[in-house]
N, C-alpha and C positions, 0 to 999 in steps of 0.2 A: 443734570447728572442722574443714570439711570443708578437704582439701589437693586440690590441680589436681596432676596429672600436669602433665609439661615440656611436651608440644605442646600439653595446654591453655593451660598458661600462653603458650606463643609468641603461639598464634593469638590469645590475647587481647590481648598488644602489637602485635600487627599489626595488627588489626583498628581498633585506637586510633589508630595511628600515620594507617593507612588514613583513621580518621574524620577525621583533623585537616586529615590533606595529599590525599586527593583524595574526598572525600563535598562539603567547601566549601573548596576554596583559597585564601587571600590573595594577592592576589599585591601587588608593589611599587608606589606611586603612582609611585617616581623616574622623570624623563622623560629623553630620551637627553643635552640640555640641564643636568640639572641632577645632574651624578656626585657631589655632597656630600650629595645629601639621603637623606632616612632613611624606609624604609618605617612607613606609620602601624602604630602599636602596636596589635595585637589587643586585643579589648574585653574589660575586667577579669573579665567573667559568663566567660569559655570555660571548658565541662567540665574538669573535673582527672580523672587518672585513677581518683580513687575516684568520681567521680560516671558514668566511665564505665561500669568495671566491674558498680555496682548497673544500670545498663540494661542492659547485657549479661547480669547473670544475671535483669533479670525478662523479655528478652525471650526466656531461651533462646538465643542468637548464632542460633537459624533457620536454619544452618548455611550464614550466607551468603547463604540463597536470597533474601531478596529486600532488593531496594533503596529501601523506604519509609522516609522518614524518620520516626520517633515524635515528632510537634509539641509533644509532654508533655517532650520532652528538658530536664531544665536547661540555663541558658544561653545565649547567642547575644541571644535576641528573645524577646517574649512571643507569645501567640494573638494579639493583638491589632495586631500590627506587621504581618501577614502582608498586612493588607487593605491593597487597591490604590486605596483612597480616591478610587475613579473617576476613578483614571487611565488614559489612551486606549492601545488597544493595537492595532497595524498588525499583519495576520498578511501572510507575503511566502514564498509553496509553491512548493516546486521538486521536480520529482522524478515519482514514482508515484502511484498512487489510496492507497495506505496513508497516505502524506505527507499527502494529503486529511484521509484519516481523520482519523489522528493528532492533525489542527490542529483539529478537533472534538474533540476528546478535550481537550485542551489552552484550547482557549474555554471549554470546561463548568467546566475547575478554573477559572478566572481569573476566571470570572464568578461564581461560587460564592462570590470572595474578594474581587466588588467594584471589579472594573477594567470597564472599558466599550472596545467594538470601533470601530474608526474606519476610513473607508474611502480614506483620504491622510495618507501617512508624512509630511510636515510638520508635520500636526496631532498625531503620536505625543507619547506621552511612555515608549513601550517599540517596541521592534520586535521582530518574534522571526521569525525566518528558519528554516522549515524543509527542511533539507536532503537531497541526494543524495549518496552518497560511488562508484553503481556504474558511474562514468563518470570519467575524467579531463578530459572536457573541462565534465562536470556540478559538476564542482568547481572547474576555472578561472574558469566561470559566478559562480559563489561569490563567490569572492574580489575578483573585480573589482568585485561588487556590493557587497560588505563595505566596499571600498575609499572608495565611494561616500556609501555611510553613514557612513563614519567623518568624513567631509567636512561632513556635514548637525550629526553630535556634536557637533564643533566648534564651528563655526557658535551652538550652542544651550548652549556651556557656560558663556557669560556669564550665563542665562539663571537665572530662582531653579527653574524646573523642567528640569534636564536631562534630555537623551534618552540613554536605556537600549537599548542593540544585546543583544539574544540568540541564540545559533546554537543552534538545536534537531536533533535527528534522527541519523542515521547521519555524515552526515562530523561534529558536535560530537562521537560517543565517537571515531572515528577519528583526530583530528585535530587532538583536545583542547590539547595542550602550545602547539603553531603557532597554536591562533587566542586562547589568552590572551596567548601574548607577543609575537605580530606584531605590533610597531607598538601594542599594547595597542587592540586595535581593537574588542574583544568585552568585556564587563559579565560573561553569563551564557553557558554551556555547560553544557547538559542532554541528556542520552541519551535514547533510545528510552523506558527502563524508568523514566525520572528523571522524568516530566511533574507526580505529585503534589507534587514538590518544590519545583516551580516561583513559587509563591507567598511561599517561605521563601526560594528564592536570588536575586530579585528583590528583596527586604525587606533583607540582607544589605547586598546594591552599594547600595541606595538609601538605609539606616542611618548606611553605612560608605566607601563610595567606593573597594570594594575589587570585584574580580572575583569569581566562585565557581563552581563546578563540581562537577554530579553526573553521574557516567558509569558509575555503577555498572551491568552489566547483570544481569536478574533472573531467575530460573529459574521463577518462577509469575506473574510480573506478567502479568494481561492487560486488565487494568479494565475489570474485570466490571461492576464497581460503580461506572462512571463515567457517564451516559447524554449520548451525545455533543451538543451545539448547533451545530445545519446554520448554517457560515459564508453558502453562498445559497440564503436562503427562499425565491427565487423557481423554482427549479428543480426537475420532478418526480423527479428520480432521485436516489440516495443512495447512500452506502459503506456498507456493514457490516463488520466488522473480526470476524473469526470464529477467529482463530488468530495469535501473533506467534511470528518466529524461522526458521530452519529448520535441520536435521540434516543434511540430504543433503551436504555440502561438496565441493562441485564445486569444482575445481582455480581458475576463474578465478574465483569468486565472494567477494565481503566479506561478505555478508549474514549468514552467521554469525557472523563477528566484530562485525558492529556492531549487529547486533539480537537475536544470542543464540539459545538453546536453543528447540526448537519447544517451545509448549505451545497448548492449546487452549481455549477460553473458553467455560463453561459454556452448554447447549441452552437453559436458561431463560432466561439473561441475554439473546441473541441472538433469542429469540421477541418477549422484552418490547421490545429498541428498534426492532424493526421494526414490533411490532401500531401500538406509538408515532409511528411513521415514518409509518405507514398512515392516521392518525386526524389528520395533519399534511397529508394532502394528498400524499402520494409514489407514485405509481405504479409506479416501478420500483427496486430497490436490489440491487446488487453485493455477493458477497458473497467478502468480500477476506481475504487471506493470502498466504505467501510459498508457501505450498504448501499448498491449499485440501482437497485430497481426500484429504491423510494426516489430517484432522482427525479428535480424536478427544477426545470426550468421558469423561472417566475418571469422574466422578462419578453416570456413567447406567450401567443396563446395554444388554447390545445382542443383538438378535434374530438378529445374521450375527457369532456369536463364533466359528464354526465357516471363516467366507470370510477368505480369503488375499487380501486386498487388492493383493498385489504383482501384475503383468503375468506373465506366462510368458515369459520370456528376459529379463527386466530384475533388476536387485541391486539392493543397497542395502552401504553401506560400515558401516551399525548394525544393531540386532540386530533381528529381527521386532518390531512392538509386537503387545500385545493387551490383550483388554479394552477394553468403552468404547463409547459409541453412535458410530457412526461416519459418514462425511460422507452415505452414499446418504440414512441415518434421517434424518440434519439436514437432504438436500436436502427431503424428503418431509411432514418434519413444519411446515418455513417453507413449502410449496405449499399445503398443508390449510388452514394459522392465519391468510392472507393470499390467496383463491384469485384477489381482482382486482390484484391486484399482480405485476409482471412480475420474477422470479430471475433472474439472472445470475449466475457465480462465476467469479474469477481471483485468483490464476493456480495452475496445480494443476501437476503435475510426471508424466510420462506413466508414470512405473512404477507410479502409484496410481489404476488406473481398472476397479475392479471392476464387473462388470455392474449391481449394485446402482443405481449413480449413472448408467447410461444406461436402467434400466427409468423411474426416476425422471425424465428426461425424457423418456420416450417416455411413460407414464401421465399426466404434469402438464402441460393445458397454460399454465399459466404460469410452469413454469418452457422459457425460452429454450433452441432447437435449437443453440446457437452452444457450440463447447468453443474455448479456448483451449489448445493442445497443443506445448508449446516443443519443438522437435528440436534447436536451434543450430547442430549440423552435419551434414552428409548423410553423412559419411564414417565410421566405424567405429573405424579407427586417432585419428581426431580426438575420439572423444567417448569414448574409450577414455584419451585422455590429460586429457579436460576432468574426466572421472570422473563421466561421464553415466549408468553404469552400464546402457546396452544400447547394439545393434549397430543398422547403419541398417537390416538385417532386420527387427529385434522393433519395430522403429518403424513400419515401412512393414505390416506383419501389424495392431501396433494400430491404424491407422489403418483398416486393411481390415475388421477387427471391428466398429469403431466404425460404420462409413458400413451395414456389413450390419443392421447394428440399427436406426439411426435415417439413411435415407436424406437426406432434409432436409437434414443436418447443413450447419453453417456454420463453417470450419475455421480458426483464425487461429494464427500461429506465432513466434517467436523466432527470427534465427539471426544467429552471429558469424562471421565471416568474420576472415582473416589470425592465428587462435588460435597461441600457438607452435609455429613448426616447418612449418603447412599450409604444403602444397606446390601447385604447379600441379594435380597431378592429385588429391590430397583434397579442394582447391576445388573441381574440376568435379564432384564426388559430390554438392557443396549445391547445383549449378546444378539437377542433372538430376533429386533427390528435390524441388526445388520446383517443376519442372517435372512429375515425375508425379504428388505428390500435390494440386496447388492449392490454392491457397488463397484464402479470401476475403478475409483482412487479414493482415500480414506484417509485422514488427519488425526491423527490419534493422541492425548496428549492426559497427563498426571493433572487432576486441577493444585494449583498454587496461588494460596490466599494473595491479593493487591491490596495495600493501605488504598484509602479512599470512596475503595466499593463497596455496595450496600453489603456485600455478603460478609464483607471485615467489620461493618457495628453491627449487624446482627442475630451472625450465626457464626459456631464452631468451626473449626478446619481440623474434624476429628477421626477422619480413615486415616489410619498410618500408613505411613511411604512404602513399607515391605507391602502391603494391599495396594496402593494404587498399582504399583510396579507389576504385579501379576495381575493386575487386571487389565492392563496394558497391553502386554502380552497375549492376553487372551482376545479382546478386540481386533489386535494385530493380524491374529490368527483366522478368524471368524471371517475378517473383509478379504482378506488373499484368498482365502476357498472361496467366496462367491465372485472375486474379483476373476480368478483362475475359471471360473466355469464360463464369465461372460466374455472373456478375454477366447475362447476357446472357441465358441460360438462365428468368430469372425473371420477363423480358418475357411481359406476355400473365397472369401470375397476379395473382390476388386476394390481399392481402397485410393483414395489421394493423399498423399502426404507433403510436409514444407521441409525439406531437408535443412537442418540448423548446420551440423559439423560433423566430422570426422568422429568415429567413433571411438572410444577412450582406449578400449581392448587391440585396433587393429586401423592401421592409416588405409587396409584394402577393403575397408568397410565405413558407408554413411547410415546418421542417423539421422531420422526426422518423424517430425510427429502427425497422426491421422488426427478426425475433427471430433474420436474421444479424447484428444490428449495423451493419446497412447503414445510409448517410445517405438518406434519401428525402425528393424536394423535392416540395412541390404548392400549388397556387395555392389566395391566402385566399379564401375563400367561406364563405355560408351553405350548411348541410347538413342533410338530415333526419335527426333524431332520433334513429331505428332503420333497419333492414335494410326496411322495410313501406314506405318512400317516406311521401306523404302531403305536406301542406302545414306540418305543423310542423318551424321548420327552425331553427337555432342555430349562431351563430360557431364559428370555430373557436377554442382558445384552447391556452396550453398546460398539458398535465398528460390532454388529451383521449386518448382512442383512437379512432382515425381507418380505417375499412378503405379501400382503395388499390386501385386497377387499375395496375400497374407497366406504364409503357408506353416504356420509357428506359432505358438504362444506358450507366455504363463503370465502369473500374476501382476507382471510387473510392464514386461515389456513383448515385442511382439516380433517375428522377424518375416520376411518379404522378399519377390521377386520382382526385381524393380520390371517395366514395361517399359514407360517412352515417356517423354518429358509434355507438359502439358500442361493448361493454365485452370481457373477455376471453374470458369465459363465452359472451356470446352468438356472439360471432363463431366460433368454434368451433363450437357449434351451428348455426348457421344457414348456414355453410359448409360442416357436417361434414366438419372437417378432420382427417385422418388423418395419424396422423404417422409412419405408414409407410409410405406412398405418396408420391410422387417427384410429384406432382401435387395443385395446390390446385383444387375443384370452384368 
């Protein structure tokens, strides 16, 4: 008989304890009405700890790293409770392009298991709410809509199919405790890493009439082996999800508490759902992470084992990584396997921008001139205490390297205003770096303290709201004027754009966007074919490529004479466009 050491033994009482009381929680049906009643008795089948222990030793305990549940578990439910016996399910996105993601990641499990999508919450028989936790007022957002829904629950509990509320995403790990027992307003509470579970904690509340929650986060989950279902099939462009998590722990950020450790999601997985994406009709797809250019493939080897991915004057608060195909290879090898497909990638984080990933766009051209490059603040002492890990020097150098390589460049930015402590004169460092560097798009945002961040134990949240609010404004102000001057600049070129839809103002007008990411508007018409003119001529529609006479702008959006329909390839060629000349022919 083999004997455990004491901290095996611990971890494996905790680990149990862990399974019982937060992998699925009961929680009480008792209502604030009724202080005699007694929570319903958990189901006779729940694992005992001999039945946990044998899962524990065939899985190995994994040491924790990941949060799957094994659907072989004794107990609770069978395989066969899991299916959602085509019931309707409302998705309701808040938040980022991941949040996108994520709810494709999440329609693929659910339809896997047999529930069906519906496109009005009345006709639900589940909701699932996926959420943001990097806003306090993205989270008021929340709640008031929760509040709403709990109104419609009501309403349907008379009913033999009740409606099921679920909070998915970053505020459900954050926020887990408050949204099962507030007012009992929530079914389901699932994390980031939790989404395979979803089937089985659905199954649970709908068995049992109990709440449940997994919030486990994962140290390898990336679902690899998930291939996501485009919520709208009408649209050309798409998220790829290429990385979850991040390391860097910036002072003001939750993102690592609520999404966990960076890890990076295998090169082949990531070929295969875009080849997939491609053969679906997608012309362009993003390719998304919290931090897109630390990625790294550990299961490849990599040709640049020897390049130092860091910036020159920027740090990092973890240890170098190495090993591993790294993002330039993965920009390089998704341009080759997809060359009429238009790349994008956000958001990357400016100490990770090896030359690799700008030969990469300056060699490809479909992958997109546009970098998204967060600074947050212009001040040095400020992003010294956000734990940005560079000075607004090594900012304002990268930004100077980058535009020398690929002139083109189309520049978009991050920045927080009223952080703890800015003062009058650190604010004006953000005015005057968005002033010199311009930008073409700009993210502007109040900071709002997060429990869990370094900046909530160790610093005040002391500019008041009337100041951050005018400082906002002024930022606001600051990027439209340089935005407006470099938007102006591109009067008079010849421009490719992906026509998305119809424009909001007017059905005799399309929109679609060049490779800043600019909106560009142009009247519907028939158009020839190709660049050769002639009489054969064809709608515009969207998912087309459209080349453009840019004859308009301001700050925001751009307008155009459309020319003749055309692909990536050839417009490049037939423009011979050079992407390091400051001029389109």
């Amino acid at each position: 008989m083999q004997f455990l050491k004491p901290n095996s033994v611990t971890r494996i009482f905790r680990n149990f304890y862990n399974f019982h009381k937060k992998t699925t929680i009961f929680y009480s049906t008792k209502t604030k009405n009724d202080s005699n009643s007694n929570p319903k008795k958990l189901p006779p089948n729940i694992p005992d700890l001999r039945e946990f222990l044998i899962v524990n030793r065939d899985l190995s305990l994994k040491s924790n790293k990941s949060a799957q549940i094994n659907p072989d578990i004794p107990g609770y439910l069978e395989k066969s409770d899991f299916s959602g016996r085509d019931r309707k399910v409302f998705f309701e996105v808040y938040g980022c392009q991941m949040n996108v993601s994520d709810t494709e990641i999440v329609w693929a499990i659910l339809k896997e298991n047999q529930y069906q999508k519906c496109d009005d919450p009345k006709e639900a028989d589940v909701i699932l709410v996926i959420t943001c936790a990097i806003r306090e007022g993205a989270e008021q957002k929340i709640w008031h809509r929760l509040k709403h829904l709990n109104a419609m629950k009501t309403k349907r509990s008379k009913k033999k199919s009740p409606l099921q509320i679920a909070v998915l995403g970053c505020m459900a790990e954050r926020l887990k405790t408050q949204l099962l027992e507030k007012d009992q307003w929530v079914d389901v509470v699932a994390g980031p890493d939790s989404y395979k579970d979803l089937p089985r904690l659905l199954s649970l509340t709908s068995h049992y009439g109990q709440s449940a929650v997994n919030v486990i986060l994962s140290a390898d989950e990336t679902y690899a082996d998930v291939m996501p279902v485009r919520l709208n099939t009408e649209a050309p462009t798409s998220f790829v999800s290429i990385m979850r998590g991040c390391d860097n722990m910036c002072t003001y950020c939750i993102v690592p508490f609520t999404r966990g450790r960076e890890r990076s999601r295998p090169v082949d997985s990531i070929l295969g759902e875009i080849k997939s994406l491609e053969k679906n009709g997608i012309k362009e797809v993003t390719l998304l992470g919290q931090n897109v250019n630390s990625y790294r493939d550990l299961s490849q080897s990599s040709e640049l084992e020897s390049e130092n991915n860091l910036v020159p004057g920027f740090k990092t608060v973890y240890k170098p990584k190495i090993g591993g195909l790294r993002f330039g290879e993965l920009l390089q090898q998704v341009a080759e396997a997809v060359p009429e497909v238009r790349i994008r990638f956000t958001s990357p984080h400016p100490k990770d921008f090896p030359d690799s990933v700008l030969e990469a766009i300056k060699n490809y051209p479909n992958i997109c001139e546009n970098i998204h490059i967060p600074a947050q603040s212009g001040n040095s002492n400020v992003l010294d205490r956000m734990r940005r890990g560079y000075t607004r020097e090594a900012y304002i150098d990268l930004v100077k390297h980058i535009r020398s390589t690929l002139p083109n460049i189309a520049l978009s930015s991050d920045f927080i205003c009223g952080f703890c402590g800015e003062t009058d004169a650190e604010f004006e460092d953000t005015i005057t770096l968005i002033e010199q560097i311009k930008y073409n798009v700009a993210y502007v945002f109040a900071y709002s303290m997060r429990e869990k961040t370094t900046a909530h134990r160790r610093f005040v949240d002391d500019v008041p709201q009337e100041v951050k609010i005018e400082r906002v404004q002024r930022m606001m102000n600051a990027y439209r004027k340089g935005a407006a001057e470099l938007h102006s600049r591109m009067v008079g070129q010849n421009q490719l754009i992906l026509i998305e839809a119809k424009s909001k103002r007017s059905d005799a007008e399309w929109f679609g966007r060049n490779d800043a990411n600019i909106k560009v508007i142009i009247k519907d018409c028939d158009l020839p074919v190709s660049s050769c003119g002639g009489e054969d001529k064809k709608p515009i529609t969207s998912g087309d490529f459209i080349a453009v006479k840019i004859v308009d702008s301001n700050s925001q959006v751009l307008k155009g004479i459309p020319l003749h329909h055309t692909t990536i390839q050839k417009y490049h060629e037939n423009f011979k466009t050079n992407r390091t000349s400051s001029s389109v022919k």
